[in-house]
N, C-alpha and C positions, 0 to 999 in steps of 0.2 A: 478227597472226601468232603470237604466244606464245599465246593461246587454243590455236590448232588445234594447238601443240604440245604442248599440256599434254594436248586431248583425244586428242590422237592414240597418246603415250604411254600411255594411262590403256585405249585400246582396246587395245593391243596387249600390255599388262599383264596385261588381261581374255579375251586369246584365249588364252595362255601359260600362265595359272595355269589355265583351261579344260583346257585339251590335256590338262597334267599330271596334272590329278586324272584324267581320264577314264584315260589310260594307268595309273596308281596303281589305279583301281577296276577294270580287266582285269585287273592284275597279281592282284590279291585273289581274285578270282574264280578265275584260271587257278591258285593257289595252292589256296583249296579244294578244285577237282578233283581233284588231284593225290593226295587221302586216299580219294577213294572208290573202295574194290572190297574184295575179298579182302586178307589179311593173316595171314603163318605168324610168329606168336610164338617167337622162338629163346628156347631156355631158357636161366632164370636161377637166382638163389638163391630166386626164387618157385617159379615152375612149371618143368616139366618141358617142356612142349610147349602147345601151343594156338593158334588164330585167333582173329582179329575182323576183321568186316567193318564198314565203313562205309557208310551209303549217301548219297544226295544229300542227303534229307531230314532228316538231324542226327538219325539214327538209328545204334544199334553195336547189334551182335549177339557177346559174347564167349567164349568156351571155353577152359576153361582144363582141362590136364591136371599134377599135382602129384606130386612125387616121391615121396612115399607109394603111387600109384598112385589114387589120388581125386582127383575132379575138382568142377567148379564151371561153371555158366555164369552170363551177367548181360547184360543189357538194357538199353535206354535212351537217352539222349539224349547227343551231344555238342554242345559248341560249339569253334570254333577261330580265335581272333581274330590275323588276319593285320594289325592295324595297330599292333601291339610287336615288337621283335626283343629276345629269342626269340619266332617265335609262340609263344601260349599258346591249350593245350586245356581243359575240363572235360568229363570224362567222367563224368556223373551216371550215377545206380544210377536208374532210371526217368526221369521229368521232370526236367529243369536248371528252377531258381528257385521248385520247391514247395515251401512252409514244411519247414526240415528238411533240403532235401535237399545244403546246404554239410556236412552228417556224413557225407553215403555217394555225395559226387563225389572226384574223383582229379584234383586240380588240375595241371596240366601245362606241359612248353613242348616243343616239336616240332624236328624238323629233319629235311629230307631228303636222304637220301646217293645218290652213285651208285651205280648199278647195282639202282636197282627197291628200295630199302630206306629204312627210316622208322626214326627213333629217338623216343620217349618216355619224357620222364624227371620223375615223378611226384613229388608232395614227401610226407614225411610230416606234415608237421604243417600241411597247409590254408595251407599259400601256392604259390605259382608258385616254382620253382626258378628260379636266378640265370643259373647256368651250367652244361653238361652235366660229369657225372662220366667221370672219365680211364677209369675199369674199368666196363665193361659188363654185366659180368652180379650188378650187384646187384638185389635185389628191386624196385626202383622204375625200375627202367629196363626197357624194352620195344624190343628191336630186332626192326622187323620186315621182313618179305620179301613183296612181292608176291606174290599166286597168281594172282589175275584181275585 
């Protein structure tokens, strides 16, 4: 009799911690989503104005317009690892993990707000930032607004 209770625990251990991950690995997934489309760049002490878009594929597309009134666009790849809080992004300058490209990625951590709006807050010095900054429009922060 303690056999079948030990197996029987051990099953229902193994259906439990099942369940969980698979709802954990939706959660991940439904959180990815949630970054692809359009995106309007509110201005900061960077830029003036600009988008980026995300797509499924761990592709951005970004524009950026500058208070000078010059602008800049940029390409390339991101990644978005939803299994830390804060998420964390890399927004590489072409390819994420070609020799090189830890100088011209934008190491990040994410968060989404209500009302259709994303914040990114970028480190300078090539690590993941800890915690989001209280003022918003500094140069390493990105708050953005859905378009599509």
């Amino acid at each position: 009799m303690n056999r079948f209770k030990v197996f029987l625990f051990i099953a229902i251990s193994i259906v439990i911690t099942g369940t969980i991950y698979a709802q954990d690995a939706t959660a991940k997934e439904d959180i990815a989503q949630l970054i692809i489309g359009k995106w309007e760049i509110a201005s900061n002490k960077r830029a003036m104005s600009g988008t980026i878009v995300f797509d499924k594929n761990g592709n951005y597309d970004m524009n950026e317009k500058f208070h000078d009134g010059s602008g800049v666009g940029k390409k390339g790849e991101y990644k978005l690892n939803c299994n830390v809080s804060p998420l964390t992004i890399d927004i590489c300058l072409g390819e994420c993990g070609r020799p090189g490209s830890e100088w011209t990625t934008l190491f990040g951590i994410v968060r989404f707000l209500p009302d259709n709006k994303l914040e990114i807050y970028t480190s300078p010095d090539s690590n993941y930032p800890t915690s989001f900054p209280e003022y918003k429009t500094s140069e390493y922060t990105m708050m953005l607004t859905r378009v599509e």
